[in-house]
KOLTI-17062 format. One record per residue (C-alpha): residue number from 1; residue in one letter; x, y, z. Coordinates in nm, 4 decimals, always signed. Layout:
N
   i aa        x        y        z
 NUM  A        X        Y        Z
...
//
This chain:
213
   i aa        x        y        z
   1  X  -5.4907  +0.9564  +1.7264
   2  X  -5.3385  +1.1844  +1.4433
   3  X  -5.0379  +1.1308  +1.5424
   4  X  -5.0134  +0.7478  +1.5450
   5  X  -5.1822  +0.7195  +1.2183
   6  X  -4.9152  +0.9317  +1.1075
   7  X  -4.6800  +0.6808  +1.2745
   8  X  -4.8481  +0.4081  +1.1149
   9  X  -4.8959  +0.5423  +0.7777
  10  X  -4.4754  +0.5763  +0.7796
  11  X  -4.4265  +0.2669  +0.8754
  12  X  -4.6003  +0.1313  +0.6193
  13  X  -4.4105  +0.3229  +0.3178
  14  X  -4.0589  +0.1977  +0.4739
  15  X  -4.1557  -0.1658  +0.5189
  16  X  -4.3844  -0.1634  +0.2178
  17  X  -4.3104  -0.3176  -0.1852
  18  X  -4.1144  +0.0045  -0.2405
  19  X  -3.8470  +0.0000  +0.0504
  20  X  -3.5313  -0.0440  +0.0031
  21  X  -3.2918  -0.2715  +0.1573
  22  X  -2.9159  -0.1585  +0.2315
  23  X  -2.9095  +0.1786  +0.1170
  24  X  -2.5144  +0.2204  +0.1145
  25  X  -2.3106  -0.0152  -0.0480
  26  X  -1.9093  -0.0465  -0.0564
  27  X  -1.7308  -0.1507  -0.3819
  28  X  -1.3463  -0.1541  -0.4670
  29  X  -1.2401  -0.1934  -0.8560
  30  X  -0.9950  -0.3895  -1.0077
  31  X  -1.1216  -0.2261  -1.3725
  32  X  -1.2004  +0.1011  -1.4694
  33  X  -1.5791  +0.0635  -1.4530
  34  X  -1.9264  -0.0325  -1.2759
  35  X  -2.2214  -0.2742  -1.4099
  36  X  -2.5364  -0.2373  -1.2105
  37  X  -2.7764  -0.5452  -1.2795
  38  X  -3.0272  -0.7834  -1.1584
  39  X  -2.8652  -1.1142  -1.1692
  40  X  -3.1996  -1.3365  -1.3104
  41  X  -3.2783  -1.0473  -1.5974
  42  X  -2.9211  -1.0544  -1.6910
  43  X  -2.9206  -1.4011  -1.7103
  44  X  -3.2550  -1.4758  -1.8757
  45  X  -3.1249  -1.2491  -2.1171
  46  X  -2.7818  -1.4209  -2.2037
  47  X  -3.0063  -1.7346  -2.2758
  48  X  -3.2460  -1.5701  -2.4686
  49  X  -2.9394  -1.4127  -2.7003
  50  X  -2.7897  -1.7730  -2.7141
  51  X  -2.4757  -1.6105  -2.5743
  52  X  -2.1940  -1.9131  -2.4633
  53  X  -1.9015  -1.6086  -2.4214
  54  X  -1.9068  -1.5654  -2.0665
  55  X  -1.6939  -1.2222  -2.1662
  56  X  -1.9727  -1.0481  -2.2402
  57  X  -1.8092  -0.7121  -2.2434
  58  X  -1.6484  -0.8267  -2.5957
  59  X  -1.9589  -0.9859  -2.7096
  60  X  -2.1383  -0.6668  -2.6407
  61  X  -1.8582  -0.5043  -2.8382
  62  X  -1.8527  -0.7325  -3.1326
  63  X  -2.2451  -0.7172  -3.1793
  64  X  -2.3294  -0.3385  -3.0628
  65  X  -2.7094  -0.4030  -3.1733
  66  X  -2.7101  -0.6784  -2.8780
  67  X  -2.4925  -0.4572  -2.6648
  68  X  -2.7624  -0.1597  -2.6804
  69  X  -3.0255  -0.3955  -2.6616
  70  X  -2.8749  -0.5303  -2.2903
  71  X  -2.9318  -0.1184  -2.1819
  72  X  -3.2392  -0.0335  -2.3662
  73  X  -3.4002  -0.3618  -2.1894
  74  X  -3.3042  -0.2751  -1.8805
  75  X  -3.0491  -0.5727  -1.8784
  76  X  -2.7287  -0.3764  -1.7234
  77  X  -2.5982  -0.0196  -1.6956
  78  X  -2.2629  +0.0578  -1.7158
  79  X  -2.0626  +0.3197  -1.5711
  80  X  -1.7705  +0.3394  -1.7234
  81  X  -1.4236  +0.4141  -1.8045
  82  X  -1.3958  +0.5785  -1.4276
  83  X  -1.0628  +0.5683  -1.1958
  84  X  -0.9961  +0.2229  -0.9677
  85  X  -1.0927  +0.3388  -0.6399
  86  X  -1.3119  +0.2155  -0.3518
  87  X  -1.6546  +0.4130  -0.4297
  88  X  -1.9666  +0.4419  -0.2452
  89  X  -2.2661  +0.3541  -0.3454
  90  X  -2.5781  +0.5356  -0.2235
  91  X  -2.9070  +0.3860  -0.3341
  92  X  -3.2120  +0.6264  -0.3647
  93  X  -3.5871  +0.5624  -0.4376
  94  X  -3.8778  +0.7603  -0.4768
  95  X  -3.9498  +0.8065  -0.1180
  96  X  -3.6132  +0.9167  +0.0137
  97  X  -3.6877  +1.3110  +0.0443
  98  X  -3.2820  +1.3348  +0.1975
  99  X  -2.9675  +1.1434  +0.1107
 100  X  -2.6486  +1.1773  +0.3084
 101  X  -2.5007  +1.3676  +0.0077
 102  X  -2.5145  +1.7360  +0.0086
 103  X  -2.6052  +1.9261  -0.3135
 104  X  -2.2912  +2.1096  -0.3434
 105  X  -2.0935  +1.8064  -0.3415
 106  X  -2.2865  +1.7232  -0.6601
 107  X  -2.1508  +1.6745  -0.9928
 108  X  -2.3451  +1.5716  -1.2751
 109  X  -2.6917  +1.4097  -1.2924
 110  X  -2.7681  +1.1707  -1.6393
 111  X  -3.1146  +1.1106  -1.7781
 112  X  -3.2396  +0.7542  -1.6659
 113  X  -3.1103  +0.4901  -1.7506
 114  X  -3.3550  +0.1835  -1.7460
 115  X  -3.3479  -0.1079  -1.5693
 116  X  -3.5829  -0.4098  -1.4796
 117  X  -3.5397  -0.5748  -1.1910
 118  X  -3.7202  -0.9457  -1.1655
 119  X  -3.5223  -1.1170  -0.8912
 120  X  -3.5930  -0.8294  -0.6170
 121  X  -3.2230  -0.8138  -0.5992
 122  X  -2.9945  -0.5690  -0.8041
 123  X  -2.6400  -0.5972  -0.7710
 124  X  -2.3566  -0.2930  -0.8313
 125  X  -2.0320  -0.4324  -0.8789
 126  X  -1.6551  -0.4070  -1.0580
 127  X  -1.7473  -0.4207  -1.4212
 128  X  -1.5198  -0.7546  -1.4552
 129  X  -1.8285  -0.9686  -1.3464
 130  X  -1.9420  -0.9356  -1.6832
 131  X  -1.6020  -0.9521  -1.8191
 132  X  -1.5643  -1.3352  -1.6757
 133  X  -1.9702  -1.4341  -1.6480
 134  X  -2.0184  -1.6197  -1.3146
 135  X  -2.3563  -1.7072  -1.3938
 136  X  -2.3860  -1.9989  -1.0954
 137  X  -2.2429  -1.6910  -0.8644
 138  X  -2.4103  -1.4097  -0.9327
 139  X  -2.8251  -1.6210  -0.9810
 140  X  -2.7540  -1.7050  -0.6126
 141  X  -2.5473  -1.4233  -0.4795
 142  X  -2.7212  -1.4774  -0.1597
 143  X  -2.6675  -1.8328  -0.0815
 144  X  -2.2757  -1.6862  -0.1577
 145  X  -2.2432  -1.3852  +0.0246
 146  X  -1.9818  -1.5833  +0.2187
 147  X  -1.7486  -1.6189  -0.0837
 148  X  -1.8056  -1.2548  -0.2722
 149  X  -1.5285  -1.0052  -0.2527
 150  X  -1.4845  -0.6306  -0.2325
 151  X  -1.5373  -0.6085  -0.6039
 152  X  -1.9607  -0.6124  -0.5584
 153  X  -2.2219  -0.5248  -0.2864
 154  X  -2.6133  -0.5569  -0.3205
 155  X  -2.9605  -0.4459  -0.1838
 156  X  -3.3005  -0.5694  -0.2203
 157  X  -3.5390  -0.3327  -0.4462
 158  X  -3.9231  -0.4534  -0.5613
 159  X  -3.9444  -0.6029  -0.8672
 160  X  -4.0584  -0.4012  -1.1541
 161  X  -3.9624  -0.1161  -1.4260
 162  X  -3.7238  +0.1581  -1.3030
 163  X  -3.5587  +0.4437  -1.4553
 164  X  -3.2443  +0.4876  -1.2650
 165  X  -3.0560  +0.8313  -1.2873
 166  X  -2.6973  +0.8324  -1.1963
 167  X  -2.5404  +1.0876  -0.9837
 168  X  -2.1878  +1.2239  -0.8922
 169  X  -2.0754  +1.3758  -0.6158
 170  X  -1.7733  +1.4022  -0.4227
 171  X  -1.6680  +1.6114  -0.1142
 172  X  -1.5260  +1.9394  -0.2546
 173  X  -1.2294  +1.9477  +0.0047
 174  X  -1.1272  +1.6420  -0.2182
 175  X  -0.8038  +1.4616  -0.0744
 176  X  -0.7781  +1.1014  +0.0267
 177  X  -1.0535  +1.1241  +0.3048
 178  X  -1.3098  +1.2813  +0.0505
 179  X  -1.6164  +1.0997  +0.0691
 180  X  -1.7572  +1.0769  -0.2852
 181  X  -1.9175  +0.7713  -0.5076
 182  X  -2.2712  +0.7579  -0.6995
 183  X  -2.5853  +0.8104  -0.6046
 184  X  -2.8643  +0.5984  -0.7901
 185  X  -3.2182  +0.7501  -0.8237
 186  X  -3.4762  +0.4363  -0.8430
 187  X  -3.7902  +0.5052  -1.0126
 188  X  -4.0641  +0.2923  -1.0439
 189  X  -4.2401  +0.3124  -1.3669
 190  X  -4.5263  +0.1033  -1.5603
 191  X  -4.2784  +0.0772  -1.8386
 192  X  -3.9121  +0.1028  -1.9333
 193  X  -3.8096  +0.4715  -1.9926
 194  X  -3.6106  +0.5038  -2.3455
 195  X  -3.2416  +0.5426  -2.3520
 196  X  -3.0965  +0.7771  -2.6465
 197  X  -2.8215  +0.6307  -2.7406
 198  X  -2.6836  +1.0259  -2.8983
 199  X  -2.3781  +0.9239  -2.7632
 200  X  -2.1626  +0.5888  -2.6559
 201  X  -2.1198  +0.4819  -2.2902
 202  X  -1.7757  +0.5658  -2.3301
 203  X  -1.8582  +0.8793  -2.4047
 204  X  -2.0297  +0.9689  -2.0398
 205  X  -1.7792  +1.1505  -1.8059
 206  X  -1.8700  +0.9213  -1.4672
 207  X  -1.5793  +1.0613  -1.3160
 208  X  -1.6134  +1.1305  -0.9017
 209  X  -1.2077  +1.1303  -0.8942
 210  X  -1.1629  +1.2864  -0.5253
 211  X  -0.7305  +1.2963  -0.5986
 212  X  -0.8023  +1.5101  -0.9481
 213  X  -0.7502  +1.8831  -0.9411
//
């Protein structure tokens, strides 16, 4: 009787609000960086802004305050400027105990960055999908999974407030068959956790480079 309650209790936390759907994703870039987003609380925030620049990478840019606002919200995070290579994506919440990544393989570990997710669907992809704003695309990514690329993958998380920690890691052996990517640690909070900005994006070293010495 122990046992299957034990059964039943774990079936519950993996099929519950909190699982997560496609833990592994596959992305190839074109551009030297990675946006990470839900596609309805990026674009609820574009129309809140007023923004008509569908390059919102220069808009961001141009008006910094908006630009920090879009991370601070929990609009987008970036990861960027990183090599263009296929990466791996490994998606982590707060009841994975074990990844597939060894800790040795490890390389860095930032603070959280936040991120709110409305839509129950949060998309990693080639930072050019907010260099060219698809916003008809990327609102129902779903109903146009047979027409995305390479460039972006996606999994289903609960809706709510995360703080999402980005890690490195690549297979020390390095090489062309290294396995290495990102890992990104979900987790679920009442509210938003603050972002510092001490320092600019482009100031992060994101790099996983497996062909670097």
């Amino acid at each position: 009787m122990v046992i299957e309650a034990c059964k039943e209790a774990k079936i519950e936390m993996m099929t519950g609000e909190y699982a997560v759907e496609n833990n592994k994703l596959k992305i190839t870039l074109e551009f030297p960086g990675i946006v990470v987003f839900d596609p309805m609380t990026l674009s609820s925030f574009i129309q809140e802004k007023k923004i008509v620049n569908t390059d919102l990478i220069s808009y961001f840019n141009q008006y910094e305050d908006v630009g920090e606002e879009a991370i601070t919200q929990g609009v987008i995070i970036p990861i960027y400027p990183i090599p263009n290579l296929d990466y791996t994506i490994v998606i982590k919440n707060e009841y994975d105990s074990l990844t597939s990544v060894p800790i040795d393989w490890r390389i860095f570990k930032t603070e959280p960055f936040p991120l709110k997710i409305t839509s129950g669907l949060v998309i990693v992809s080639d930072i050019s999908a907010i260099m060219d704003w698809d916003e008809e695309f990327f609102v129902n990514y779903e109903g146009n999974l047979e027409n995305r690329t390479t460039l972006n993958d996606y999994t289903k998380i609960a809706n709510g407030n995360y703080g999402v920690s980005i890690i490195g890691y690549c297979d020390p052996k390095k090489g062309l068959e290294a396995d290495f990517g990102y890992i990104l640690d979900f987790q679920r909070n009442e509210e938003l956790p603050n972002f510092n900005f001490n320092k600019s994006i482009d100031e992060y070293d994101f790099i996983v480079d497996p062909l670097s010495k």
